[in-house]
SELO-536879 format. One record per residue (C-alpha): x, z, y; chain. Coordinates in Angstrom, 3 decimals, padded with zeros to 6 digits, m for minus. Example, Ala and Ser with C-alpha at 12.3 -4.5 7.8 and 13.67 -1.06 7.14 Angstrom:
2
- X, Z, Y, chain
- 012.300, 007.800, m004.500, A
- 013.670, 007.140, m001.060, A
END
This chain:
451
- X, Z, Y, chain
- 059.502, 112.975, 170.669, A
- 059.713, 113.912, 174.008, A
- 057.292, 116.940, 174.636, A
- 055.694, 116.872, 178.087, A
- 051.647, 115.823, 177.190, A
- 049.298, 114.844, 180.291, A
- 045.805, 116.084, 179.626, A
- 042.593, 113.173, 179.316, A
- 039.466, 114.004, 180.054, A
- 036.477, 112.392, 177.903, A
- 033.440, 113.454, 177.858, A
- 033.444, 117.334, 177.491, A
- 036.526, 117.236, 175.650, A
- 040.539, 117.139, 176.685, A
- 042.819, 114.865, 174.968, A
- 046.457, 114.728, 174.966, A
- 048.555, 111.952, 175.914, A
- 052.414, 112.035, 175.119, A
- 054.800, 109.996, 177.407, A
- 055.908, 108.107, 174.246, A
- 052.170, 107.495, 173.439, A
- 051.703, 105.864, 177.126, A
- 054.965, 103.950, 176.812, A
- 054.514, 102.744, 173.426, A
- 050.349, 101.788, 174.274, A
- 051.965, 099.267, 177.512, A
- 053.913, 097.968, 174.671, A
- 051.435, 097.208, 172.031, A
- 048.502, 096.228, 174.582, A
- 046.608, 099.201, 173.713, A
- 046.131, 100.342, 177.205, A
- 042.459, 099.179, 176.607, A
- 041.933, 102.044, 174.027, A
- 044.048, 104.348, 174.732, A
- 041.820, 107.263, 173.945, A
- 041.666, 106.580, 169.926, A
- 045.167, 106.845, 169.533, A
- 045.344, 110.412, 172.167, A
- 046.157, 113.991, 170.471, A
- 042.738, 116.119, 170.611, A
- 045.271, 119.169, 170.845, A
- 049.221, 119.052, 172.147, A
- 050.947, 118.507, 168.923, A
- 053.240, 121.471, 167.977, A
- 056.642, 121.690, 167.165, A
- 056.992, 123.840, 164.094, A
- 059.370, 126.140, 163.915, A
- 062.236, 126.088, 160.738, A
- 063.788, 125.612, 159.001, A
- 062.487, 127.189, 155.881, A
- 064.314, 128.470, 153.003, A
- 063.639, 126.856, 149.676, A
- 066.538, 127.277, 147.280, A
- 064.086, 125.830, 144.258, A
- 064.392, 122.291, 145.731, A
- 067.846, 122.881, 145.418, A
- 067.918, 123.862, 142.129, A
- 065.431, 121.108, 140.746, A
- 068.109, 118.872, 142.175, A
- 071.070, 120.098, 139.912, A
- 068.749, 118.729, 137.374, A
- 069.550, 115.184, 138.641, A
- 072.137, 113.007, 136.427, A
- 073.466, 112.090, 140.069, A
- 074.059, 115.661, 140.616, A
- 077.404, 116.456, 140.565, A
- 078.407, 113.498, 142.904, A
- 076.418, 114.884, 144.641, A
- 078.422, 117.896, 145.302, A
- 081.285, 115.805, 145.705, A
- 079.498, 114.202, 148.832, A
- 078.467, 117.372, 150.047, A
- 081.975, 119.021, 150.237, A
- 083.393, 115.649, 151.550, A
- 080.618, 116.213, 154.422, A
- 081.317, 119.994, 154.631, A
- 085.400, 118.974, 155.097, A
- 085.007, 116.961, 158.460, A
- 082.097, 118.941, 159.780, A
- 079.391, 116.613, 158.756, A
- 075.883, 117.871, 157.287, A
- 073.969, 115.753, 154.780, A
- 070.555, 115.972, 153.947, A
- 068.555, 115.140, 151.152, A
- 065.367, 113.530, 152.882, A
- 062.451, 110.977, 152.383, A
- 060.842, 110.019, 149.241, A
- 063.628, 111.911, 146.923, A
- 062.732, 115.257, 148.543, A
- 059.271, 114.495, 148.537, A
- 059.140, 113.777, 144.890, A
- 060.459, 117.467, 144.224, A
- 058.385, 119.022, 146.289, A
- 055.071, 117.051, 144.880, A
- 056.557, 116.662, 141.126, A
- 059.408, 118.939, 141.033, A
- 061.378, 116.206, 139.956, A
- 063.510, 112.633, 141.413, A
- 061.438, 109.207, 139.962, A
- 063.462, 107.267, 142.357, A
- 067.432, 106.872, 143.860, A
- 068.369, 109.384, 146.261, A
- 067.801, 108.958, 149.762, A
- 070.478, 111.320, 151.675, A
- 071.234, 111.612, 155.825, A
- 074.552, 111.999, 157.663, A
- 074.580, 113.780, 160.459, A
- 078.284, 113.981, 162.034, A
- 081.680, 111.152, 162.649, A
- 080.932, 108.283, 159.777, A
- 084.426, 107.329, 160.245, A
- 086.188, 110.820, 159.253, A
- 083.160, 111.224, 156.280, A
- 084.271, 107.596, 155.190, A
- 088.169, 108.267, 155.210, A
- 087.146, 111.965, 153.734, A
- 084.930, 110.235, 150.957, A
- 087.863, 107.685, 150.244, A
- 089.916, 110.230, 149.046, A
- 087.527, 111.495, 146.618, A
- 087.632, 107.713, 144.710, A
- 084.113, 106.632, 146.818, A
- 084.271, 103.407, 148.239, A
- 081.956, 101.828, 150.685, A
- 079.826, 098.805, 149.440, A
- 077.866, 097.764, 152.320, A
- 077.575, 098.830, 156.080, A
- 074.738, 097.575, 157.654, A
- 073.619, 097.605, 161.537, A
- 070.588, 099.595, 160.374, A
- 072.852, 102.439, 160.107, A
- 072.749, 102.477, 156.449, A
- 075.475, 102.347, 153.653, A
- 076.270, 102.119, 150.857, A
- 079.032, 104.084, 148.320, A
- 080.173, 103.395, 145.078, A
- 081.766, 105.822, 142.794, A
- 082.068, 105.527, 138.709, A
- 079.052, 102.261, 139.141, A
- 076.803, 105.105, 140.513, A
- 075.605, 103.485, 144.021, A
- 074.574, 106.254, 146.841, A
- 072.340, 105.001, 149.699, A
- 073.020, 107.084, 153.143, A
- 072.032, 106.644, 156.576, A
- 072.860, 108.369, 160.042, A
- 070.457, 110.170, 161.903, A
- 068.434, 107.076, 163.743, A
- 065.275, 106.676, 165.697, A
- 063.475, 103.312, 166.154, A
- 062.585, 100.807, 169.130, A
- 059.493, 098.333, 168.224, A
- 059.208, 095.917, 170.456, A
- 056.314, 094.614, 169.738, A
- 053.555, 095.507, 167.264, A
- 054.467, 094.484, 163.470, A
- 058.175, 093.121, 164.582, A
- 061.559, 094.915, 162.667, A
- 062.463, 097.859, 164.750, A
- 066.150, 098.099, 166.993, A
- 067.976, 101.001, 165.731, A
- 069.649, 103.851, 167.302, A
- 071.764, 106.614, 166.589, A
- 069.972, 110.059, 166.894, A
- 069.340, 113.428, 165.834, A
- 067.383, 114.700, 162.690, A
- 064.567, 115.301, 164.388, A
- 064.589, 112.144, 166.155, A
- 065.240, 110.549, 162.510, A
- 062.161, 112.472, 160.904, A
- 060.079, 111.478, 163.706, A
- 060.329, 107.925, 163.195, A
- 059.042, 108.061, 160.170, A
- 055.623, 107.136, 158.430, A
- 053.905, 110.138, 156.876, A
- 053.786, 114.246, 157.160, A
- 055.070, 114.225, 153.515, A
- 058.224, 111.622, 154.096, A
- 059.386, 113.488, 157.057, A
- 061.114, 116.359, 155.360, A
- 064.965, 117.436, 155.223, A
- 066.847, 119.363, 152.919, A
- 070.123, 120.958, 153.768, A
- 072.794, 120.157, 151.076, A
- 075.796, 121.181, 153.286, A
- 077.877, 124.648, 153.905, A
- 075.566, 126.355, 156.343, A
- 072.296, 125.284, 155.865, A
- 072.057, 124.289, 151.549, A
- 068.474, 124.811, 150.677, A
- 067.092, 124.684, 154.209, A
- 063.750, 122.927, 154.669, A
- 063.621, 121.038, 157.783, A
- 059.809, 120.307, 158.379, A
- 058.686, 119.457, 162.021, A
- 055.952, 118.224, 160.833, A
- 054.133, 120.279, 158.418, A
- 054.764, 117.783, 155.757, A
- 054.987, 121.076, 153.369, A
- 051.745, 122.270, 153.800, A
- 050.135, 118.635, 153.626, A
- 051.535, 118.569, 150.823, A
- 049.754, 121.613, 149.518, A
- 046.847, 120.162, 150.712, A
- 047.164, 117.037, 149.440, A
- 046.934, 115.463, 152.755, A
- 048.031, 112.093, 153.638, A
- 048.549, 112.152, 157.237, A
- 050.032, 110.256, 159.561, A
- 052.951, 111.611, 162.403, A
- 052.225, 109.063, 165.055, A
- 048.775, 107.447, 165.791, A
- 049.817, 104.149, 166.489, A
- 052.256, 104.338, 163.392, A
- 050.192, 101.589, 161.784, A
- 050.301, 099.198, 164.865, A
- 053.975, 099.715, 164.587, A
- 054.312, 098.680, 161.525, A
- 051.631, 097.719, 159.641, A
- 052.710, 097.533, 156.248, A
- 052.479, 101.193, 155.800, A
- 049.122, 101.017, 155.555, A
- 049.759, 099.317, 152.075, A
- 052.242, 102.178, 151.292, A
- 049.988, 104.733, 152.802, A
- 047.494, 103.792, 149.744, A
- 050.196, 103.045, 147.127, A
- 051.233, 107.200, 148.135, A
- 047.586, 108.368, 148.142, A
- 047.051, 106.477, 144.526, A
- 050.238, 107.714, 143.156, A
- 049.580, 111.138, 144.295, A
- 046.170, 111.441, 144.080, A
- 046.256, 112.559, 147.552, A
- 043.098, 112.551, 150.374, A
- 043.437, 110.580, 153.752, A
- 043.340, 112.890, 156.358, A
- 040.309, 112.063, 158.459, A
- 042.466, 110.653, 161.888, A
- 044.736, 108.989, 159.668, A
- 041.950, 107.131, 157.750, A
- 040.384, 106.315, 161.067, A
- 043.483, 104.780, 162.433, A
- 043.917, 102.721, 159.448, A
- 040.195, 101.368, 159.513, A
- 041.180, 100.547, 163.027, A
- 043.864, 099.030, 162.579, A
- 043.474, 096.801, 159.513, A
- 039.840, 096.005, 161.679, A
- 042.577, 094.306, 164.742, A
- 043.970, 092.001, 161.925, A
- 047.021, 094.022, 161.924, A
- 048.837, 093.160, 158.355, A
- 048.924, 089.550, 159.899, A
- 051.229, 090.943, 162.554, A
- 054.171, 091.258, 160.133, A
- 055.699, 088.823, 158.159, A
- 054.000, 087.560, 154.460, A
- 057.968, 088.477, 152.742, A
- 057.227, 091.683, 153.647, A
- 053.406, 091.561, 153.252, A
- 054.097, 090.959, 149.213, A
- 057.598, 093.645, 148.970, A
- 054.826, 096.549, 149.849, A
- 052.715, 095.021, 146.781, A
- 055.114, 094.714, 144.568, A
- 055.778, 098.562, 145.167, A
- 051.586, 098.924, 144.486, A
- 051.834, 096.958, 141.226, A
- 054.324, 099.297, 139.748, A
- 052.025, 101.921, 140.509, A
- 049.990, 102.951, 137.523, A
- 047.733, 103.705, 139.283, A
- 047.545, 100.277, 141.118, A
- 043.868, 099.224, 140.365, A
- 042.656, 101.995, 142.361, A
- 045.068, 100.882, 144.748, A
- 043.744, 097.519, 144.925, A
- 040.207, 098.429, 144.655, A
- 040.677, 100.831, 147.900, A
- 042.549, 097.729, 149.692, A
- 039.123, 095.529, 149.292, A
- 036.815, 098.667, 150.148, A
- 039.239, 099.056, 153.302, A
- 039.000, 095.119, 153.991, A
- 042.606, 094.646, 153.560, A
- 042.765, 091.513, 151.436, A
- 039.517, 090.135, 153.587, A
- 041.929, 091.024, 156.385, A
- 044.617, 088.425, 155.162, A
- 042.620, 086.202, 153.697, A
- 042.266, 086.839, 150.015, A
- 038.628, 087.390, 148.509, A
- 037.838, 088.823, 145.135, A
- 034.976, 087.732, 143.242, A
- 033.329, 089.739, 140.333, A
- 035.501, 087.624, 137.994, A
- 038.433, 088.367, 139.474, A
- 037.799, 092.499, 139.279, A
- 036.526, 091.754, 135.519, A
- 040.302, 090.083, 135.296, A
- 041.736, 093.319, 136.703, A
- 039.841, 095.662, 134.515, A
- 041.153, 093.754, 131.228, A
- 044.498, 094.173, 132.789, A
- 044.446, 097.637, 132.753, A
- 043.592, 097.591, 129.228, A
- 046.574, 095.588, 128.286, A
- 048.825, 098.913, 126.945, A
- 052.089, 096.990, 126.050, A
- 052.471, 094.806, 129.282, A
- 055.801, 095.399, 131.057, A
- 056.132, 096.062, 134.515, A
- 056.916, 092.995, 135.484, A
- 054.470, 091.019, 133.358, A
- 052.258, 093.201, 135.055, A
- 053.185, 092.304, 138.648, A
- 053.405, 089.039, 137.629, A
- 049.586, 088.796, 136.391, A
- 048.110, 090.607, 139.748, A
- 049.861, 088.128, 141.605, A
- 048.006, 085.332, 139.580, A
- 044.476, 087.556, 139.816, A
- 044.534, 088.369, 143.384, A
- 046.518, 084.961, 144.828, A
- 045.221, 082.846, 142.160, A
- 042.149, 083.243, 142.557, A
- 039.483, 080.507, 142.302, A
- 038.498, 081.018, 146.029, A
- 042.083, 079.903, 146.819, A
- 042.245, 076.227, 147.146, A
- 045.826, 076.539, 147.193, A
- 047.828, 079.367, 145.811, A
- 050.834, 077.910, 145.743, A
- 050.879, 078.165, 149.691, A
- 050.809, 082.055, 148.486, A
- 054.077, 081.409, 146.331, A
- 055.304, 079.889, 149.800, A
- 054.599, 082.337, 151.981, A
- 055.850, 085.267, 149.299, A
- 059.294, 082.929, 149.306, A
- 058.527, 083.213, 145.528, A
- 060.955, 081.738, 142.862, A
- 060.047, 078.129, 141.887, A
- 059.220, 079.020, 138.388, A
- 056.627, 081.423, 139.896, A
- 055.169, 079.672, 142.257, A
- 054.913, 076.927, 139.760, A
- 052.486, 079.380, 137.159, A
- 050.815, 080.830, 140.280, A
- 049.525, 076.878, 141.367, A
- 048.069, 077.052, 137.254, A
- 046.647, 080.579, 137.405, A
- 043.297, 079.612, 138.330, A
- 043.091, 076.495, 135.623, A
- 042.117, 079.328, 132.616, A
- 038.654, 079.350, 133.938, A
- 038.451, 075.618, 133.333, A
- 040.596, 075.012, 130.212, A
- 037.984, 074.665, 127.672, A
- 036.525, 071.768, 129.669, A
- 039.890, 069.911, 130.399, A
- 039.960, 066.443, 128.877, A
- 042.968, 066.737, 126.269, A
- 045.233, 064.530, 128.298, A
- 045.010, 066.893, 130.966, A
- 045.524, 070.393, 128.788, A
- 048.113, 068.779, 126.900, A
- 049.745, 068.332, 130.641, A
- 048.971, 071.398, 132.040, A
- 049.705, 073.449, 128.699, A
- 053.614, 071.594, 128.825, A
- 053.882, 073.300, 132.991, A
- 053.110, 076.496, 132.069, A
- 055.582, 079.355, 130.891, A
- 055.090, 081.502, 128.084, A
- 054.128, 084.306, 130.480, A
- 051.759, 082.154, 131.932, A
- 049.698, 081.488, 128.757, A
- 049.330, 085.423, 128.142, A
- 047.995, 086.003, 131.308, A
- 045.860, 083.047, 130.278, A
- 044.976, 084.590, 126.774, A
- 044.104, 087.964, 128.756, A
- 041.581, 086.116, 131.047, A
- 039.981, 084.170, 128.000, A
- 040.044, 087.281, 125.494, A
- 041.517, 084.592, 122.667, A
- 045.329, 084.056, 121.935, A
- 046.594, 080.947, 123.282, A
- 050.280, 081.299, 122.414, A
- 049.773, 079.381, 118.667, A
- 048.235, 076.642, 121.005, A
- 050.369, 075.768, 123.421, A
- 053.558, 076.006, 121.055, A
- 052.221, 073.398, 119.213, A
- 051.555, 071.324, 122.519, A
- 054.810, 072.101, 123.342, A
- 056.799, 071.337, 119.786, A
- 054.644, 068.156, 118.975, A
- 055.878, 064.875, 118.763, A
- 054.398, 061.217, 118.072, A
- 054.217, 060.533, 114.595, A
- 054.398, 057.336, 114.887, A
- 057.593, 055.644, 116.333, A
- 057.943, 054.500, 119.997, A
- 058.139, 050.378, 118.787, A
- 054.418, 050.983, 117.056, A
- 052.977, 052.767, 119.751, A
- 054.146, 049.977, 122.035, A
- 052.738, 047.584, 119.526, A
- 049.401, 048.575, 119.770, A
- 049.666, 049.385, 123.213, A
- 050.171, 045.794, 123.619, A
- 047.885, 044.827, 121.326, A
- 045.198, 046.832, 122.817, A
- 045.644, 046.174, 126.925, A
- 046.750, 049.923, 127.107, A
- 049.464, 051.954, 128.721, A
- 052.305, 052.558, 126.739, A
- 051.462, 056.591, 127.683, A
- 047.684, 055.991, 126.994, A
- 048.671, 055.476, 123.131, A
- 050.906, 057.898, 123.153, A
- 048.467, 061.147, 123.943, A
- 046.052, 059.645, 121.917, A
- 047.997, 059.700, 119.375, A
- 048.993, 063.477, 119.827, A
- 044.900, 064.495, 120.398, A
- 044.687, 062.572, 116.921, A
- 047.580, 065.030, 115.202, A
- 046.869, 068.240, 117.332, A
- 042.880, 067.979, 117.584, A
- 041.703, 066.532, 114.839, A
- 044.342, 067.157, 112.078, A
- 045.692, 063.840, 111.353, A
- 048.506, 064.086, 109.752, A
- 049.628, 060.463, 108.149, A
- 050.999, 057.212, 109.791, A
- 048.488, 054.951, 107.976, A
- 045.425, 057.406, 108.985, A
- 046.395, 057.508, 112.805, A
- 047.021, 053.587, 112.617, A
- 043.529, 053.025, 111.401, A
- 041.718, 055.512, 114.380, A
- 043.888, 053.446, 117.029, A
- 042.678, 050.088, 115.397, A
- 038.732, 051.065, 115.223, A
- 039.018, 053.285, 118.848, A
- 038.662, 051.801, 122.112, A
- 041.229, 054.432, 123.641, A
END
């Protein structure tokens, strides 16, 4: 951040204005508004780092640990300091322990820490012009990226990538409490580095934002902003919930693209926690914002989800995505599958969602049909909806067959003026509806019926 602030007058009070602030506001078009997204004080640069040898220590409770090590004396041999930053570290410092992979930083030559790492049996998986890579040691898989800061060139796009310092690196970044470093290296192991005050956020219990116009930027982290405050049971801080509002008010989640749209859900959906989540996204006017309305069946849906204990976590995903996408106010949800770049098999249930409101009223031709598309999983999120088991159903839909051979049912198909098909379903409503179970019974219904 580059730290010469012009002063703004409004009103009886001074405002701050950051040259990055009035570059970044000629990109976005916020030149309009400038005001909401000024400092009311010059922010400061705290000083550190701190010492906190107990994040180190919670770390050598890892199972990655003592690769860990390895990497760190690799980075130590060619000069190189590594970090352990971003959700990892703050997981420790909220939890005191890791729930997710490790998310390290190299500062220092990538080429000598690559040939140095080589030598201790890590090879390099991916390289990516993100400045990110990948190494691979024993089927362990480390993710590390160089110092970087980030060039958006226009509101919601990916951001161009550049090599920088940690500071730059932290900057970047979304939130107070993901803009943290630990020192792992010689020299500065069990060093905090916390520009930000993501620390004593975190103490707190602040969810606050480092940049105003971090949400223009990118606007899916105001999805991840309330997956961290659900998960955490953390409080907005008042800017930061302003900013959001303000944001999601300009239609900003449409700015960004609907893969990524439904990558920050799926993170929400593992959440357990994720109701809340979802409730605060329609008190926000997020899914108004996109399009999506719930209707008091739909939160009734999402309330019996909750009290399903045994779903998995993907069964679970899978079912929001029906509730919230598949809703009845959505002519089409497959366009949802579509946009999501869903697989086929998903898309497929997610076009059926809606039909469990319906079922009981289907003709049987038309259950029978619909019952022989859907998947197993499918049917459970049906049964859920309906508060009745529907598996025993449809696996008799699915496993029944025509009693009566193809010649006959042409026979009386011909006899009777009908389709060939026509005959046929009847003839399974006959054995699956009403119980028929005998050639000579089912013969006599098609003779007397009118099909």
């Amino acid at each position: 951040m580059r730290r010469c602030f012009r002063p703004l007058l409004r009103g009886h009070d001074r405002l701050w204005l950051g040259e990055d602030l009035i570059e970044v506001s000629k990109r976005y078009g916020l030149a309009g508004e400038l005001k909401i997204y000024a400092d009311p004080f010059p922010p400061s640069k705290r000083s550190y780092p701190l010492v906190l040898e107990e994040a180190i220590s919670k770390l050598k409770e890892h199972e990655l640990s003592p690769y860990l090590e390895e990497l760190t004396h690799v980075a130590s041999k060619v000069d190189a300091k590594l970090y352990l930053v971003g959700g990892a570290l703050r997981d420790i410092l909220i939890g005191g322990c890791v729930y997710r992979e490790l998310d390290l930083l190299l500062e220092g030559d990538l080429e000598r820490f690559l040939e140095s790492a080589k030598k201790c049996k890590f090879s390099l998986k991916e390289l990516t012009p993100f400045l990110t890579l990948k190494l691979v040691k024993d089927g362990k898989v480390f993710d590390i990226a160089l110092g970087r800061k980030e060039i958006y060139e226009r509101a919601g796009a990916l951001p161009k990538v550049f090599p920088a310092k940690l500071y730059e690196d932290l900057q970047r970044r979304d939130f107070t409490i993901n803009a943290m470093a630990l020192g792992l290296s010689e020299g500065i192991k069990g060093l905090l580095f916390d520009p930000f005050y993501g620390l004593d956020d975190i103490k707190r219990g602040i969810l606050r934002l480092i940049k105003p116009y971090a949400f223009i930027e990118d606007p899916t982290r105001i999805i991840r902003g309330i997956r961290l405050k659900v998960r955490f049971s953390l409080n907005f801080e008042d800017r930061t919930l302003d900013l959001m509002k303000k944001a999601i008010d300009k239609g900003a989640l449409l700015w960004v693209g609907w893969v990524r749209i439904w990558k920050e859900l799926e993170e929400l959906f593992k959440e357990d926690e994720y109701l809340n989540g979802i409730v605060l996204m329609e008190d926000l006017g997020c899914w108004q914002s996109i399009g999506v309305k719930l209707s008091k069946l739909d939160m009734e849906v999402l309330d019996r989800l909750k009290g399903e204990k045994f779903l998995s976590q993907e069964n679970r995903k899978e079912f929001l995505l029906f509730t919230i996408f598949g809703s009845e106010a959505h002519k089409h949800p497959r366009d949802w599958g579509l946009r999501f770049q869903l697989p086929k098999r998903l898309r497929e249930d997610l076009s059926l969602a809606p039909l469990w409101r319906e079922l009981k009223s289907l003709s049987f031709e038309n259950r029978y049909r619909k019952f022989l598309r859907a998947s197993q999983n499918l049917v459970k999120f049906w049964s859920i909806c309906l508060e009745e088991d529907l598996f025993s159903l449809w696996k008799a839909y699915r496993e029944a067959r025509p009693i009566l051979s193809q010649e006959e049912m042409e026979n009386i198909a011909s006899l009777k003026g009908k389709e060939y098909g026509r005959i046929k379903i009847e003839v399974l409503r006959l054995q699956l509806e009403e119980g028929l179970r005998s050639k000579d019974d089912i013969l006599e219904r098609l003779r007397k019926e009118s099909v």
